[in-house]
C-alpha positions as YAML, in Angstrom:
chain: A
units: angstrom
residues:
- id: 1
  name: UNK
  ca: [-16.85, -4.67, 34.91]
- id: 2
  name: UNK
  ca: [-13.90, -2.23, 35.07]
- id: 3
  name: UNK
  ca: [-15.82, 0.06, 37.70]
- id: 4
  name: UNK
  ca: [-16.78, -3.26, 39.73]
- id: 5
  name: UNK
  ca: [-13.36, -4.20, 40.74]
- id: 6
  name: UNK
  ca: [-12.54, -3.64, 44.22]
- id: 7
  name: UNK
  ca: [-9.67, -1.37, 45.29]
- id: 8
  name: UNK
  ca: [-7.76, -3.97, 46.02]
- id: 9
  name: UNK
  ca: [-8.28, -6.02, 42.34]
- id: 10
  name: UNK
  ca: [-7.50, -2.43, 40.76]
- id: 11
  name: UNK
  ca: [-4.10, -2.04, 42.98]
- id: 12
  name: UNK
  ca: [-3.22, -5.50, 41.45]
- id: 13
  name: UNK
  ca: [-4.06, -4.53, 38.28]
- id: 14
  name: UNK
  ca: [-1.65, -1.63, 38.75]
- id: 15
  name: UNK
  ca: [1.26, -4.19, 39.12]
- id: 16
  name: UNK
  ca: [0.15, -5.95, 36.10]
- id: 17
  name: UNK
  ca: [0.60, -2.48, 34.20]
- id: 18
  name: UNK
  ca: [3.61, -1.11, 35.66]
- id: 19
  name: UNK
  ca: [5.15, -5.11, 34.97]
- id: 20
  name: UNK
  ca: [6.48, -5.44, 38.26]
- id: 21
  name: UNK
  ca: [8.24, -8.62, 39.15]
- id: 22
  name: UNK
  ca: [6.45, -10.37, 42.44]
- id: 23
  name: UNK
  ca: [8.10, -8.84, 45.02]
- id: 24
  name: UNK
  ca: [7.91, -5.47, 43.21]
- id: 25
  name: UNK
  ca: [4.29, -5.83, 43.22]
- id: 26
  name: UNK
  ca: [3.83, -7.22, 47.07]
- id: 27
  name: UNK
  ca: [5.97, -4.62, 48.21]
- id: 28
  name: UNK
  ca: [4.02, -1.67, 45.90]
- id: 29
  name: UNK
  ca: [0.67, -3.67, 47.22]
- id: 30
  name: UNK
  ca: [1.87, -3.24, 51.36]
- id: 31
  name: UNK
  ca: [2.57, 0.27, 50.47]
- id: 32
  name: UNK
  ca: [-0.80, 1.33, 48.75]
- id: 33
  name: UNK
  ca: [-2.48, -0.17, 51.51]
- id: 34
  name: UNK
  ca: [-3.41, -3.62, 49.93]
- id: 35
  name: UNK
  ca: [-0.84, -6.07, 52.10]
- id: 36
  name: UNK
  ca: [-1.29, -9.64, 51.15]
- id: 37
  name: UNK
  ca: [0.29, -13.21, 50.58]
- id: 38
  name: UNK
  ca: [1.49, -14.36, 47.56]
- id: 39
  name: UNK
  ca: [-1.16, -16.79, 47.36]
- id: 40
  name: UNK
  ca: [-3.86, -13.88, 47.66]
- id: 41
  name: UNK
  ca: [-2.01, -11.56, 44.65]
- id: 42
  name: UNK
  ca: [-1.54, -14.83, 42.27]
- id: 43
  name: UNK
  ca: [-5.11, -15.64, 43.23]
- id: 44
  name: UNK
  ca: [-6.25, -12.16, 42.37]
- id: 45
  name: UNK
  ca: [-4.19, -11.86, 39.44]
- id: 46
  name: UNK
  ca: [-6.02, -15.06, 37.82]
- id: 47
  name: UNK
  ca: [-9.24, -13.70, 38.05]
- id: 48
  name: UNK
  ca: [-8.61, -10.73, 36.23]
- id: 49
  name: UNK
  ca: [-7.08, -12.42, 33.92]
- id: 50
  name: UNK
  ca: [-9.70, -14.44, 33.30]
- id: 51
  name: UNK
  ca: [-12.34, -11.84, 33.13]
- id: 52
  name: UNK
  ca: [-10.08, -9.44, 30.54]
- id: 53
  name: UNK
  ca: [-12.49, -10.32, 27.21]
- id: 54
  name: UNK
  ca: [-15.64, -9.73, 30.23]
- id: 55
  name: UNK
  ca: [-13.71, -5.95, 30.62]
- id: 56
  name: UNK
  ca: [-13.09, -5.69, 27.01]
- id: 57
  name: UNK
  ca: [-16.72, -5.56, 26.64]
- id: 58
  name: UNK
  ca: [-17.95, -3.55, 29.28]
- id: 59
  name: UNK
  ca: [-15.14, -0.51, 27.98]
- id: 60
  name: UNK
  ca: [-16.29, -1.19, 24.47]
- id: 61
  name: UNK
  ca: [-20.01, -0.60, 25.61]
- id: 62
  name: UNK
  ca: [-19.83, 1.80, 28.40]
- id: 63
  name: UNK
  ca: [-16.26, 3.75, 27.18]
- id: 64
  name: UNK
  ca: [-17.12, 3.79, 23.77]
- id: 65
  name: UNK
  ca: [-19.87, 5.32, 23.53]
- id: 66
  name: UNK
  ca: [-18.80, 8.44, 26.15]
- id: 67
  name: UNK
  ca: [-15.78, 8.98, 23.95]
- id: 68
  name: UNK
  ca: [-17.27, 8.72, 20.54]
- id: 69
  name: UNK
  ca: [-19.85, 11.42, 21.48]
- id: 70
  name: UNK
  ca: [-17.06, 13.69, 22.95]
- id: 71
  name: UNK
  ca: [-15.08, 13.19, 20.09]
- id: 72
  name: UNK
  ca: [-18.15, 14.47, 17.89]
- id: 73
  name: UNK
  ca: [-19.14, 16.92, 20.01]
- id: 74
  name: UNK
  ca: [-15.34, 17.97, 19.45]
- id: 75
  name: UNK
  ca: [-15.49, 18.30, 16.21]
- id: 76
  name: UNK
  ca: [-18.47, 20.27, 15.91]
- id: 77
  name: UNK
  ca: [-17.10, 22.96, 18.07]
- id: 78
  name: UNK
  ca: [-14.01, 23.17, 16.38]
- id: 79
  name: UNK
  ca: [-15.86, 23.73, 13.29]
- id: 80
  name: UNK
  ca: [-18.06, 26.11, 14.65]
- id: 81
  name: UNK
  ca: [-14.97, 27.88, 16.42]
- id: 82
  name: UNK
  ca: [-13.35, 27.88, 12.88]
- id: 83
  name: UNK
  ca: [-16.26, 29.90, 11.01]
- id: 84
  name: UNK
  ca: [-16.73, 32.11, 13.96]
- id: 85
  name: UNK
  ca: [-12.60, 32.95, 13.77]
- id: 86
  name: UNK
  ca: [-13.05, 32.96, 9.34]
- id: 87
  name: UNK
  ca: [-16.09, 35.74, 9.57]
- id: 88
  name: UNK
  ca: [-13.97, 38.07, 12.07]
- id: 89
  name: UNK
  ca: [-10.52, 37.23, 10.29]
- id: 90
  name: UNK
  ca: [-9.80, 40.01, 8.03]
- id: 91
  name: UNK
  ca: [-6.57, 38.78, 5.94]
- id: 92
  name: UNK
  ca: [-7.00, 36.93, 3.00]
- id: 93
  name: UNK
  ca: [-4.57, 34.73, 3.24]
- id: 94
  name: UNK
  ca: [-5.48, 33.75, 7.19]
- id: 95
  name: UNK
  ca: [-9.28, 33.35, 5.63]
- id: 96
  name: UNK
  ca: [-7.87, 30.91, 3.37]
- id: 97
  name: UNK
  ca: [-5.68, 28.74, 5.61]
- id: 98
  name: UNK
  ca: [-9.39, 28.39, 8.09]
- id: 99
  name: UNK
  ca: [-11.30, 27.73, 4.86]
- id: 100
  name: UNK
  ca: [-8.35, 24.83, 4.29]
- id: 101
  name: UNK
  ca: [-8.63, 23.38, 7.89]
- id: 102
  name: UNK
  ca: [-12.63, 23.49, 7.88]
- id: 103
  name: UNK
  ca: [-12.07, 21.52, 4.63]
- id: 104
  name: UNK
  ca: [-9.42, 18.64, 6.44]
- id: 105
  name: UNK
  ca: [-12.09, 18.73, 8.97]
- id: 106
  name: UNK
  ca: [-15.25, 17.28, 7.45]
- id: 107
  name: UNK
  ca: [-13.77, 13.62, 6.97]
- id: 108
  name: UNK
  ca: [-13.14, 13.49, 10.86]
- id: 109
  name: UNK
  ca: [-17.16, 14.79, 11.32]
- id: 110
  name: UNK
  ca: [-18.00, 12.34, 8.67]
- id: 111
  name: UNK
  ca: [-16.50, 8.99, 9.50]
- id: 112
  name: UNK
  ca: [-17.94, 10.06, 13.21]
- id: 113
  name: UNK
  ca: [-20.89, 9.88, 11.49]
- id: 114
  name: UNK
  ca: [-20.83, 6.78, 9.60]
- id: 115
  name: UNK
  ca: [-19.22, 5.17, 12.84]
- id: 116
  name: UNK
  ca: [-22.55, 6.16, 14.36]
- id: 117
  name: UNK
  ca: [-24.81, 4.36, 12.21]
- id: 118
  name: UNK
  ca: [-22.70, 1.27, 13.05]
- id: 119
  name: UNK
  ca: [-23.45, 1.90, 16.49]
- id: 120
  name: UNK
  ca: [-26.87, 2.07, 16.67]
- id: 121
  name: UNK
  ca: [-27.59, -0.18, 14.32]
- id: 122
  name: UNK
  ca: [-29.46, -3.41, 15.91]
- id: 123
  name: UNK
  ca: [-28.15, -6.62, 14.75]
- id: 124
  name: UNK
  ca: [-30.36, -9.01, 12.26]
- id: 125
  name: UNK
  ca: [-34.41, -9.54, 13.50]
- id: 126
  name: UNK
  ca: [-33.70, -6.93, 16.93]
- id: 127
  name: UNK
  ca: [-35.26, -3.83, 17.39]
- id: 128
  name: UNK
  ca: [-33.63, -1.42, 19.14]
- id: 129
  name: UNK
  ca: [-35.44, 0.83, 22.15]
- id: 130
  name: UNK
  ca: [-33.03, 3.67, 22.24]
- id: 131
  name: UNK
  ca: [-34.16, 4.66, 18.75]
- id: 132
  name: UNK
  ca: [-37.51, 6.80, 18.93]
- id: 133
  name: UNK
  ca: [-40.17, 5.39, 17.41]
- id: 134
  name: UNK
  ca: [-41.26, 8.19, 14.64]
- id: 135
  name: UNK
  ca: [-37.85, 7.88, 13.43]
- id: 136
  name: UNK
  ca: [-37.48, 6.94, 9.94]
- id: 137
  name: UNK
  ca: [-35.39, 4.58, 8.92]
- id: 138
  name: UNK
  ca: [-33.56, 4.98, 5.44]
- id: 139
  name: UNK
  ca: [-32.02, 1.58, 3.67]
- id: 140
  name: UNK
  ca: [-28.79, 1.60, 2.91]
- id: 141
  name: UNK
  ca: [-27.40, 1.30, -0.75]
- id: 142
  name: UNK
  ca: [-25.18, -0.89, -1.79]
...
């Protein structure tokens, strides 16, 4: 939804941010290139208004997903940065304090993890395509 909108529906949605008053946000419009009445901005300001749970979605679908795996993929080169530095680092003490940080990271990696499962996992009687078929699936225990 968020990458359908039209220039001219993301200029209004610029006022909405920014919390301009109407003429604030006619005059900002005119001046980003999007002139219109007052009729057209209310107009355009319902609909997106009306259509904020439909956006809601599409960034929890589309956005989510591109920013949980970066976050990950974060992670994992952090820790992986953080043995590489531990192996060269020569002090003691310094060896410690990277041994301490790899330690305060592993809950990040982990709930990343678990967050994953919750992801991918299809709802109730669905199977789910993006999931290769030899994979094995292990039950959870409660």
């Amino acid at each position: 939804m968020r990458r359908d909108l039209t220039q001219t529906k993301r200029a209004v949605l610029e006022t909405i941010r920014m919390r301009l008053s109407e003429k604030q946000a006619l005059a900002y419009l005119e001046g980003t290139g999007h002139p219109m009445k007052r009729s057209t901005y209310y107009n355009h300001k319902a609909e997106l208004e009306s259509k904020k749970l439909e956006r809601l979605h599409f960034i929890a679908m589309m956005g989510f997903e591109d920013q949980h795996l970066e976050r990950i993929d974060n992670c994992e080169l952090i820790h992986k940065l953080m043995w590489e530095n531990y192996h060269v680092c020569r002090n003691p003490k310094d060896k410690v304090m990277i041994l301490k940080e790899i330690k305060e990271l592993q809950p990040y990696i982990s709930s990343y993890y678990e967050a994953t499962k919750e992801v991918i996992k299809p709802t109730a009687g669905q199977s789910d395509s993006s999931i290769p078929e030899n994979t094995i699936t292990i039950p959870e225990i409660e």
